[in-house]
N, CA and C of each residue as an Amber inpcrd file, in Angstrom:
protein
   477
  97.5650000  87.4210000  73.8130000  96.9070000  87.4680000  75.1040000
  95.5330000  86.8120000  74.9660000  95.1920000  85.6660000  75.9880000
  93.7210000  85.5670000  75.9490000  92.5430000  86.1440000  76.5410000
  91.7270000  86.3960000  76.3260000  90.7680000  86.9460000  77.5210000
  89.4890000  86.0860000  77.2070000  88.1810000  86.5540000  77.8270000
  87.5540000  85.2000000  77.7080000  86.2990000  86.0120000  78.6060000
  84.9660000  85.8410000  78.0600000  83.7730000  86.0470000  78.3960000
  82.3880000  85.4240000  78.6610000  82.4460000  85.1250000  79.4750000
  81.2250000  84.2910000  80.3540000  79.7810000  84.6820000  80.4940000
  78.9980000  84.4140000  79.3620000  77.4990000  84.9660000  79.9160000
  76.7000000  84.1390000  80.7590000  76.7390000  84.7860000  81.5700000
  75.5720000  83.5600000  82.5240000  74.1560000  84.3780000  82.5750000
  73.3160000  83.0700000  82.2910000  71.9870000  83.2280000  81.8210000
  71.2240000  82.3320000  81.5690000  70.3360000  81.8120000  83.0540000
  69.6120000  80.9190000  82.6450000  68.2860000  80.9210000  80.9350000
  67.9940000  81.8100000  81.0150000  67.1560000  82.0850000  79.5640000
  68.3620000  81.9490000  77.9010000  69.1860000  82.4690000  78.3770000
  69.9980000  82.6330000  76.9450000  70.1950000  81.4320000  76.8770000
  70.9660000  80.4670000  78.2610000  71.5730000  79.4550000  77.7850000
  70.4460000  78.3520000  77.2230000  69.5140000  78.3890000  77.8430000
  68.1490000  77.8500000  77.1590000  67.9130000  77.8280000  76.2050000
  68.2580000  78.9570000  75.5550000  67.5810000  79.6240000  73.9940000
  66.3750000  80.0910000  73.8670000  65.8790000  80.6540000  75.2490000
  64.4380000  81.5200000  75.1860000  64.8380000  82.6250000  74.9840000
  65.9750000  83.4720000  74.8290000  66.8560000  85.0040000  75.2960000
  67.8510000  85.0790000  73.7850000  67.8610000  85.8880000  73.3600000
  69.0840000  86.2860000  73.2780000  70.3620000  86.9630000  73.7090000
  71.2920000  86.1770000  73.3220000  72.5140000  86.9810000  74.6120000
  72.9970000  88.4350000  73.5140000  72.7400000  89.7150000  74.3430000
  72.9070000  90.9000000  73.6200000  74.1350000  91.5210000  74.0080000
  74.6870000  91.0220000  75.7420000  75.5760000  91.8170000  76.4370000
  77.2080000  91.2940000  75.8950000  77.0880000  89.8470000  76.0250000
  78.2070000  89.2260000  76.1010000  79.0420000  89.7090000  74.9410000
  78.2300000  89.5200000  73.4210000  78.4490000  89.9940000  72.1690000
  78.6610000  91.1460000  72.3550000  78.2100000  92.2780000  72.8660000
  78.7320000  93.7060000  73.0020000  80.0210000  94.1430000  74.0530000
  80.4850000  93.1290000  75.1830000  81.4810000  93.3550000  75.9680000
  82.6940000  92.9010000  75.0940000  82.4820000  91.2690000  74.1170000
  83.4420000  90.8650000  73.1870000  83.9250000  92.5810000  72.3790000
  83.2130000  92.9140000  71.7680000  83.3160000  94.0300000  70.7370000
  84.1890000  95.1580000  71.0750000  83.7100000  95.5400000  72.8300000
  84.7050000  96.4670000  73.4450000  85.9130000  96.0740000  73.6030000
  86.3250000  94.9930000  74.0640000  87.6270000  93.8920000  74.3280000
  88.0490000  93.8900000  72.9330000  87.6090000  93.7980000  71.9730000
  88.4450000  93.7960000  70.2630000  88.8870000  95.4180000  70.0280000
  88.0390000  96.1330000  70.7780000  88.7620000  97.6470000  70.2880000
  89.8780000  97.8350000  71.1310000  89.6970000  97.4580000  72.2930000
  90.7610000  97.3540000  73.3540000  91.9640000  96.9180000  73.4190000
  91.7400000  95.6470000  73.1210000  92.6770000  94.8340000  72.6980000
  92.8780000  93.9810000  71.2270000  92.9180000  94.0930000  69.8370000
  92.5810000  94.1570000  68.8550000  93.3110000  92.7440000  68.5880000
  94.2800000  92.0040000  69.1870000  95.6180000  90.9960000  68.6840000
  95.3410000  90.3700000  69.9040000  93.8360000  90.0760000  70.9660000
  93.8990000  89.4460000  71.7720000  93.0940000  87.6720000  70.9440000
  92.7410000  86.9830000  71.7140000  91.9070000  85.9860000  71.6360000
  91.1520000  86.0110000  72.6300000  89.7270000  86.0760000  72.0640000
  88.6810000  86.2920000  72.9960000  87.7020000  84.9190000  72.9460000
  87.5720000  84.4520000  74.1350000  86.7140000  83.0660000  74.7280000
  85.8950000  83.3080000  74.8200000  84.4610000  82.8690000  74.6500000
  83.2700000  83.1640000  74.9860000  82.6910000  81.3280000  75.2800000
  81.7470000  81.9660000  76.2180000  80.8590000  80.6200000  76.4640000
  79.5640000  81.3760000  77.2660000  78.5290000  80.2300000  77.3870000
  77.2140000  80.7960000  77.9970000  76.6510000  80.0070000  78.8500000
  76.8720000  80.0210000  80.1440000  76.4720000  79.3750000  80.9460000
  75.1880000  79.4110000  81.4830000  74.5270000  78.5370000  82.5620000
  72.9700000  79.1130000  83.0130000  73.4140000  79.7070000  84.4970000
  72.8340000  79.7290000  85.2530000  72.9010000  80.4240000  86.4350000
  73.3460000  79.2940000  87.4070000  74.5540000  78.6680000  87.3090000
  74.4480000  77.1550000  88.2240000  76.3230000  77.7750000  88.8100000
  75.9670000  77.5800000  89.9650000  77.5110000  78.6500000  90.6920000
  78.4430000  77.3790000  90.5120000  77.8500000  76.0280000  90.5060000
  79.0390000  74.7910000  90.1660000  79.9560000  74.8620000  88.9680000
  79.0020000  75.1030000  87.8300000  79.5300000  75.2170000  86.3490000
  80.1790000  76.5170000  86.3070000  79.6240000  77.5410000  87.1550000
  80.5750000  78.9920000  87.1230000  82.1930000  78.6160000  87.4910000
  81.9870000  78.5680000  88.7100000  83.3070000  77.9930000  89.4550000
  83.9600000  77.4590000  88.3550000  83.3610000  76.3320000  87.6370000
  84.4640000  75.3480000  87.2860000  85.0420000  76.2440000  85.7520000
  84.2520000  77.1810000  85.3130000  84.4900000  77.5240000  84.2790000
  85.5200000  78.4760000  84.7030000  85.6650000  79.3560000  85.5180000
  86.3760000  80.3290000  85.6210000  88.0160000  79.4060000  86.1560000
  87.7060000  78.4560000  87.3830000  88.9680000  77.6270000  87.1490000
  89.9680000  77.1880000  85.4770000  88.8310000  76.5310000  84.8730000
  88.9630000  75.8590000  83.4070000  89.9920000  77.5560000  83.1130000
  89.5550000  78.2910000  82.6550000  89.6970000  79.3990000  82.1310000
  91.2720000  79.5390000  82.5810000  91.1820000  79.8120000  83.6290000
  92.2930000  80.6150000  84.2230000  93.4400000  79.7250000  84.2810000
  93.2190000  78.6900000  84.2570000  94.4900000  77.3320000  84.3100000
  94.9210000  77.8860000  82.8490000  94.0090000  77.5920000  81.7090000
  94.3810000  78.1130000  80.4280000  95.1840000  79.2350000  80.0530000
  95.2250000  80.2520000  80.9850000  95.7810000  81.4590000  80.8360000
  95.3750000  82.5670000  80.6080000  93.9270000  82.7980000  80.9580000
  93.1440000  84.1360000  80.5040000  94.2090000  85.0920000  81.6470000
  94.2910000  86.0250000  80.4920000  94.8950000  87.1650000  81.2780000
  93.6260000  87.5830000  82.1960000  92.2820000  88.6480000  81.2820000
  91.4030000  88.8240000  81.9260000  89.9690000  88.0000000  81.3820000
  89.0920000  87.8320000  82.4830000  88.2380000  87.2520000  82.6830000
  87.0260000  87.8830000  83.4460000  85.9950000  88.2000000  82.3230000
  84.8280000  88.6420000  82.3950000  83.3660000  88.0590000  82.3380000
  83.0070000  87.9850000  83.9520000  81.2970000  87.3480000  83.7210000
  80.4420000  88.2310000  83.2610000  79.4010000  87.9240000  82.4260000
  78.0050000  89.0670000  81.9870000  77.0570000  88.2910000  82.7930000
  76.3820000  88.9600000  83.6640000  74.8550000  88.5610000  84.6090000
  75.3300000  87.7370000  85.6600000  74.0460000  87.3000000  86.1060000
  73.8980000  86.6840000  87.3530000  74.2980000  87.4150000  88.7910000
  74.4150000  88.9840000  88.8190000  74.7940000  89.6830000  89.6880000
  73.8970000  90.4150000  90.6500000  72.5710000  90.1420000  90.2750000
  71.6390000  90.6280000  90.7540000  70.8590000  90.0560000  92.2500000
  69.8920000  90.5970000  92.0710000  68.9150000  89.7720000  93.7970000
  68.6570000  88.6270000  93.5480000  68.2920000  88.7490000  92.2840000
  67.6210000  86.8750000  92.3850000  67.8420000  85.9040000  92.8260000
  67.0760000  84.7780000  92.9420000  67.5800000  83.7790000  94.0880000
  68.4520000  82.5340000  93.0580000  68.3630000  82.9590000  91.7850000
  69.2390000  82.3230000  91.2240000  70.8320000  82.7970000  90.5120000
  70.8210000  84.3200000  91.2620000  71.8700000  84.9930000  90.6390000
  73.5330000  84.8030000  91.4140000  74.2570000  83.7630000  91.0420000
  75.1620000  83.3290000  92.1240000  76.5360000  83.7570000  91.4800000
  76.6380000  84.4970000  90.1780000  77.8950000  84.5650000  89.8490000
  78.9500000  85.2790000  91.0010000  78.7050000  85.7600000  91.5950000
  79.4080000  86.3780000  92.7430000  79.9980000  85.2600000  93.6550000
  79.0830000  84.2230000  94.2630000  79.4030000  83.7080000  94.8210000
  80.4760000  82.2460000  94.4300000  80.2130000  82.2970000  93.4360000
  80.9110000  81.3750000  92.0460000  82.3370000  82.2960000  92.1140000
  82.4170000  83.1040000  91.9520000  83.5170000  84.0890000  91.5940000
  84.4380000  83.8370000  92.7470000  83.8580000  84.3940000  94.4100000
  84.3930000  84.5530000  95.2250000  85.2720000  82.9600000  95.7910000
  84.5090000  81.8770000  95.4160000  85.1350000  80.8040000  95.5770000
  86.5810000  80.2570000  94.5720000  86.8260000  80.5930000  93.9280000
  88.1620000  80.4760000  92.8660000  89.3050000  82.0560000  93.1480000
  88.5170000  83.3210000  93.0130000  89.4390000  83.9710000  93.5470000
  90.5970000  83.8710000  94.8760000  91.5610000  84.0820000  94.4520000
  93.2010000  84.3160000  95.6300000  92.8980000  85.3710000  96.5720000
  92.2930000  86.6810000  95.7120000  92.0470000  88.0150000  96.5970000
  91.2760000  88.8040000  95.9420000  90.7840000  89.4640000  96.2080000
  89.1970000  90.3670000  95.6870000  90.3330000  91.6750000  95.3610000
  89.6710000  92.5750000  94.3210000  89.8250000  93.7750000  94.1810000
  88.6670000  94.5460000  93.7140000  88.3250000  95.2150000  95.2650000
  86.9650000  95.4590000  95.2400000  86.7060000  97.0650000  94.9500000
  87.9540000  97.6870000  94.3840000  87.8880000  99.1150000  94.2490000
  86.8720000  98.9350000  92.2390000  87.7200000  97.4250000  91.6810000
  86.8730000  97.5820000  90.6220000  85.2090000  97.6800000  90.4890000
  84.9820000  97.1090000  91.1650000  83.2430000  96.4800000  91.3530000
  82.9340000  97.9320000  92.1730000  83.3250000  98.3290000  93.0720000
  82.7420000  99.8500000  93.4380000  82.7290000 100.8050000  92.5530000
  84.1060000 101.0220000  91.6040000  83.9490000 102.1480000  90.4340000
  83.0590000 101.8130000  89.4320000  82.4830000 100.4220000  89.5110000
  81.8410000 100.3570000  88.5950000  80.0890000 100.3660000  88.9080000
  79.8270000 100.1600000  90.2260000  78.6610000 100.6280000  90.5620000
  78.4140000 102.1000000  90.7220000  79.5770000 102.4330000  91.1970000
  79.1550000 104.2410000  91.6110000  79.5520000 104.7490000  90.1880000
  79.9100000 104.3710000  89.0890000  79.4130000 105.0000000  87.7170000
  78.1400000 104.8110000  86.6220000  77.5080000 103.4500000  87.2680000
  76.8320000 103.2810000  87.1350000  75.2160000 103.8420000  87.7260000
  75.5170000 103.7620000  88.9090000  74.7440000 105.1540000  89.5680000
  74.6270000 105.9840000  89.2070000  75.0540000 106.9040000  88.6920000
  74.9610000 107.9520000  87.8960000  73.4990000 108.1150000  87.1180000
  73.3910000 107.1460000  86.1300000  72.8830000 106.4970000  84.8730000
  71.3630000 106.1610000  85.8220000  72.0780000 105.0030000  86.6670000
  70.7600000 104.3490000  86.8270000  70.8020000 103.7070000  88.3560000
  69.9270000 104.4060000  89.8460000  70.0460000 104.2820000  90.5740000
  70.4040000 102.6820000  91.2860000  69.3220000 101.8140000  90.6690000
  69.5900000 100.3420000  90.7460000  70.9070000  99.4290000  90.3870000
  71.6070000 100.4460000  90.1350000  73.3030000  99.8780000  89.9420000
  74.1170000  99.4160000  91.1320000  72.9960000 100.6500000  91.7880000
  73.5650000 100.0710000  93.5630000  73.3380000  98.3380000  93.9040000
  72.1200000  97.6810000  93.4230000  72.1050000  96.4470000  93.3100000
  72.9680000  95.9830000  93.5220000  72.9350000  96.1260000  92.0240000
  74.2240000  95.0330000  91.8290000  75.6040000  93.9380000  92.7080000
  75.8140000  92.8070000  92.9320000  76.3760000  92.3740000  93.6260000
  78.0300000  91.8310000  93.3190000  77.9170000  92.4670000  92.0470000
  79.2280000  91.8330000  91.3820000  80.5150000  92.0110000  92.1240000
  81.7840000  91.3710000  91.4940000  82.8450000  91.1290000  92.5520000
  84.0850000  91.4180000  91.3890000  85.1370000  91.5540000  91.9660000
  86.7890000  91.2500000  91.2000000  87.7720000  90.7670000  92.0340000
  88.3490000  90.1380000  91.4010000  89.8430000  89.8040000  91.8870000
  90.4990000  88.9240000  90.9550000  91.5530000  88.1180000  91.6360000
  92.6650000  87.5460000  91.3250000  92.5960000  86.3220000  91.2850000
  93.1740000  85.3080000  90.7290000  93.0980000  83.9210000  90.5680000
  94.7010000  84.2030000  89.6930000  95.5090000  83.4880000  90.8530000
  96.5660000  83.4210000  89.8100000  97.0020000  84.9510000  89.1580000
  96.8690000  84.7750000  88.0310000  97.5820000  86.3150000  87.4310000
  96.2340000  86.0270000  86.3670000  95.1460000  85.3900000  86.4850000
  94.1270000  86.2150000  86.0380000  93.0610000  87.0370000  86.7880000
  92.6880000  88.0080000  85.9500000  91.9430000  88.6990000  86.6000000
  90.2900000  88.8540000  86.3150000  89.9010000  88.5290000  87.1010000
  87.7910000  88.2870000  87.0720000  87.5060000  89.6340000  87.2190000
  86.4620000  89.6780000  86.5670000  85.4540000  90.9460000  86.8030000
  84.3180000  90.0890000  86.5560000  82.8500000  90.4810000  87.2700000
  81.4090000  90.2300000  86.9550000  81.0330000  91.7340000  86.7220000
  80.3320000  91.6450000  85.6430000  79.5970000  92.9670000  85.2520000
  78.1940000  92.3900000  85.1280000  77.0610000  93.4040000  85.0620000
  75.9590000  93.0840000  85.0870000  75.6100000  92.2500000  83.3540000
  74.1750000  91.9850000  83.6760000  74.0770000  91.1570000  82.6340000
  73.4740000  91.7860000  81.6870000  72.7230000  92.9380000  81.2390000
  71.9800000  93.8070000  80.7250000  73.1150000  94.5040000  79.7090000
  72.8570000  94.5570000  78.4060000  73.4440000  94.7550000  77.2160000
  73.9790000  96.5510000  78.0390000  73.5100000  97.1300000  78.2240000
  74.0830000  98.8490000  78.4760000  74.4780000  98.7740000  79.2150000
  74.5550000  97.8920000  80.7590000  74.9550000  98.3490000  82.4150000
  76.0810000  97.1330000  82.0730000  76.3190000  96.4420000  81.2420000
  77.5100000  95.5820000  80.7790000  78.6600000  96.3900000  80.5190000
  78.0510000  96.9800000  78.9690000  79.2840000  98.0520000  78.6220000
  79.2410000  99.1710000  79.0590000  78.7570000  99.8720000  79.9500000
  78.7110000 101.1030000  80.4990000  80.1730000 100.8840000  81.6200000
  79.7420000  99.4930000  82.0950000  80.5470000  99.0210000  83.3610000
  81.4300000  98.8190000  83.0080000  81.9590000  97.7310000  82.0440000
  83.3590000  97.6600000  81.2190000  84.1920000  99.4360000  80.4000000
  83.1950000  99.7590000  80.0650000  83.8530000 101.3280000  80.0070000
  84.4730000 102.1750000  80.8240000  83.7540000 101.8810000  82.1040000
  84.0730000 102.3370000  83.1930000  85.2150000 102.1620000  84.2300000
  85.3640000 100.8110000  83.3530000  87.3310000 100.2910000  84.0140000
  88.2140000  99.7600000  83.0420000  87.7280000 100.1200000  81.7280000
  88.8620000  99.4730000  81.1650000  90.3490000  99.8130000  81.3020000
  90.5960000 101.6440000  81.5800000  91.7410000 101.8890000  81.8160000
  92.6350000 100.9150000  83.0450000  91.7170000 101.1290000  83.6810000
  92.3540000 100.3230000  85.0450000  92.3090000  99.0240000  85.0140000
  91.7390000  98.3650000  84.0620000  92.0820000  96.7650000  84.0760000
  93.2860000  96.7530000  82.8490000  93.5460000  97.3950000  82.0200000
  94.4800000  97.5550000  80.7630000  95.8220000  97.4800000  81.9900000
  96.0760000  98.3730000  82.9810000  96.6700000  98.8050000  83.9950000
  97.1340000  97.1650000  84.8740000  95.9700000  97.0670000  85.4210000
  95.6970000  95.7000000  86.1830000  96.3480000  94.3720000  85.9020000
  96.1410000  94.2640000  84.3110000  96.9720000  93.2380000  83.3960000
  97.8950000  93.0520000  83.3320000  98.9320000  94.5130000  83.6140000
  99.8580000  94.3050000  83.3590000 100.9850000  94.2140000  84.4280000
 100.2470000  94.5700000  85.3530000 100.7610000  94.5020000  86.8380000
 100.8970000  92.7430000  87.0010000  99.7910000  92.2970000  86.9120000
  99.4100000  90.7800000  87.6400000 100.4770000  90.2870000  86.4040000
 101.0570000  90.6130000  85.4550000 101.6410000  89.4830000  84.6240000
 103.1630000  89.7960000  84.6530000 103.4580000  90.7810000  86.0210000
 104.5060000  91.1290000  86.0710000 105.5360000  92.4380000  85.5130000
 104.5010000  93.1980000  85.2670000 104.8660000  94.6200000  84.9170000
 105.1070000  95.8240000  85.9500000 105.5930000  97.0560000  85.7140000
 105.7120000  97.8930000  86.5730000 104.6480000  97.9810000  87.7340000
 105.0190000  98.7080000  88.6790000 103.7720000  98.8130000  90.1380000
 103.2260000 100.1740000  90.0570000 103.7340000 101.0840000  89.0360000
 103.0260000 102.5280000  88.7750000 103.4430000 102.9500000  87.3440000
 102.3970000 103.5100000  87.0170000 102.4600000 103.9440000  85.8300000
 103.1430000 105.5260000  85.8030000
């Protein structure tokens, strides 16, 4: 199975930043899935190169497909809108369970603008870009994307 992780970050991709999240969402995805192949790349905050990456990706065959950052207010934070343009259909129960668990933790989760859905039989998630509200968020759905995977690739409709 491939899966494949996208940090977007104008500073990291620069090399003023280090990327802390992307490397820690990879790590969860290896416990998760241990016999997968995991993609990584680091983009800057440019919704053209998003788009095209998540296309690139998904033609390839990522089962799932995970952005780190660019989900925020900023006026350069477009992964959402990058996202929403390649997705078939949103599944927006992910991106809500993952703000309202995040809430919990840390009120400003509400922020957050991130998105999910479908492309094909892969499946996008944007999680925030911040090393803890990354994997807090990926913790927070992995059951249901483990679930998700296997639906979109043609598996049972209930567990």
């Amino acid at each position: 199975m491939l899966l494949a992780v996208l940090t977007i970050s104008d500073r990291c991709a620069a090399g003023q930043m280090t990327d802390t999240a992307g490397p820690a969402v990879v790590a969860l995805l290896g416990r998760e899935w241990p016999q997968a192949e995991v993609k990584t790349a680091l983009l800057p905050d440019d919704e053209d190169a998003i788009a095209a990456a998540l296309e690139e990706l998904s033609r390839k065959g990522a089962a799932l497909l995970l952005t780190v950052g660019g989900t925020g207010l900023g006026p350069r934070d477009r992964t959402p809108e990058a996202t929403r343009r390649v997705i078939d259909r949103e599944a927006p129960g992910l991106a809500e369970a993952m703000r309202q668990e995040g809430a919990e933790r840390n009120p400003y989760a509400w922020l957050s603008r991130g998105v999910a859905g479908m492309r094909g039989a892969t499946l996008i998630v944007n999680l925030p870009g911040s090393k803890r509200g990354a994997e807090e968020s990926l913790e927070a759905i992995l059951p249901l994307l483990r679930h998700g995977i296997e639906i979109a690739a043609g598996g049972q409709d209930h567990p």
